[in-house]
VMD Tcl script that draws the C-alpha trace (Angstrom):
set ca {
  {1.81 -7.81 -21.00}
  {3.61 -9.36 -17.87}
  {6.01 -6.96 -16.52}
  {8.21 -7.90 -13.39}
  {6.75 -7.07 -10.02}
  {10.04 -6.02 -8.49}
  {13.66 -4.86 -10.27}
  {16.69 -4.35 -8.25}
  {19.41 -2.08 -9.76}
  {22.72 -2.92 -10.98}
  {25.02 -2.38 -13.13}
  {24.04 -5.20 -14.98}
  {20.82 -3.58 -15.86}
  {20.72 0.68 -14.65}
  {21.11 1.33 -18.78}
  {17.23 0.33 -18.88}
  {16.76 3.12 -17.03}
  {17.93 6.58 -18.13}
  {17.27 8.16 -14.91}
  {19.55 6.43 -12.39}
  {22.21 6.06 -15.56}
  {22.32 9.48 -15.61}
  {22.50 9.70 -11.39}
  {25.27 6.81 -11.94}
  {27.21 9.06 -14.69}
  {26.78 12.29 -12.57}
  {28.36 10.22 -9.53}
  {25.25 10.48 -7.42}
  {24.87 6.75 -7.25}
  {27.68 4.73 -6.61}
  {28.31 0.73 -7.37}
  {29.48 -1.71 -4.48}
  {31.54 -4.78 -5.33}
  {28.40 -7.05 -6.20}
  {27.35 -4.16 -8.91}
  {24.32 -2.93 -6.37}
  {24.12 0.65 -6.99}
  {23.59 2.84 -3.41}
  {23.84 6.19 -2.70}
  {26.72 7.75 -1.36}
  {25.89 7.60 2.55}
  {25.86 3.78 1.75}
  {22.05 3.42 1.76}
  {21.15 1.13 -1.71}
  {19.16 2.29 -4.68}
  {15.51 1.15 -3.78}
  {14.12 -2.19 -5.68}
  {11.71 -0.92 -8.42}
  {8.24 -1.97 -7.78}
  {5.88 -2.14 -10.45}
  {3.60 0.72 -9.67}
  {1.13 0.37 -12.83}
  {0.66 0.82 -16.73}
  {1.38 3.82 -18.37}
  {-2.03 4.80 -21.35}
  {0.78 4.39 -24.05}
  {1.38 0.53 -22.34}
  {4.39 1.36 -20.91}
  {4.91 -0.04 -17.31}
  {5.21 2.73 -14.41}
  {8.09 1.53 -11.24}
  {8.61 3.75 -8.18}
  {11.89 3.48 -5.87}
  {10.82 0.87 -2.84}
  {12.21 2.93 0.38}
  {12.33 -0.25 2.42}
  {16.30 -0.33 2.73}
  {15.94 3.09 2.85}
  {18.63 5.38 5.38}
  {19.06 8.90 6.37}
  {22.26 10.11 5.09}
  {22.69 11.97 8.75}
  {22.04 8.66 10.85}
  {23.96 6.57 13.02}
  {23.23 3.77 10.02}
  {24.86 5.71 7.90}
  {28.09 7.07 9.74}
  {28.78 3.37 10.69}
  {28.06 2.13 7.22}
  {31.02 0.19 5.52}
  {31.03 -0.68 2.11}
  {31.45 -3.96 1.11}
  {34.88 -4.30 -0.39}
}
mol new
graphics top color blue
foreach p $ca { graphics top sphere $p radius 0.5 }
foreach p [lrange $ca 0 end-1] q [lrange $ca 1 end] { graphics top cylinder $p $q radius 0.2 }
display resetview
């Protein structure tokens, strides 16, 4: 099976996966104004790289950290949201 090398979150499509639904329903992600979900500092939800198949055939993503900020940092005090 082909599975997609890369997935960015949105709202559009965080229902696929029950983990970050659950962070967006608990308020621990948040959604801009183009549906991107981020994390409350401002820093976006990492694109999903494909990471591997799963024995059952299931494909395996892991959070990319390449947008990645520290919550503390100057990045992220200065951070606006797009509105």
């Amino acid at each position: 099976m082909n599975h997609p090398r890369e997935i960015v979150l949105t709202l559009a499509n965080v229902s696929d996966w029950p983990d970050f639904k659950q962070l967006l329903d608990e308020g621990k992600i948040l959604a801009d104004k183009t549906g991107r979900l981020r994390y409350p500092h401002g820093a976006p939800v990492g694109t999903l790289i494909f990471s591997g198949t799963a024995k059952d055939g299931s494909p395996r993503y892991k959070e990319s950290a390449a947008e990645w900020f520290d919550s503390d940092s100057k990045k992220a005090e200065e951070f606006v949201w797009p509105t």
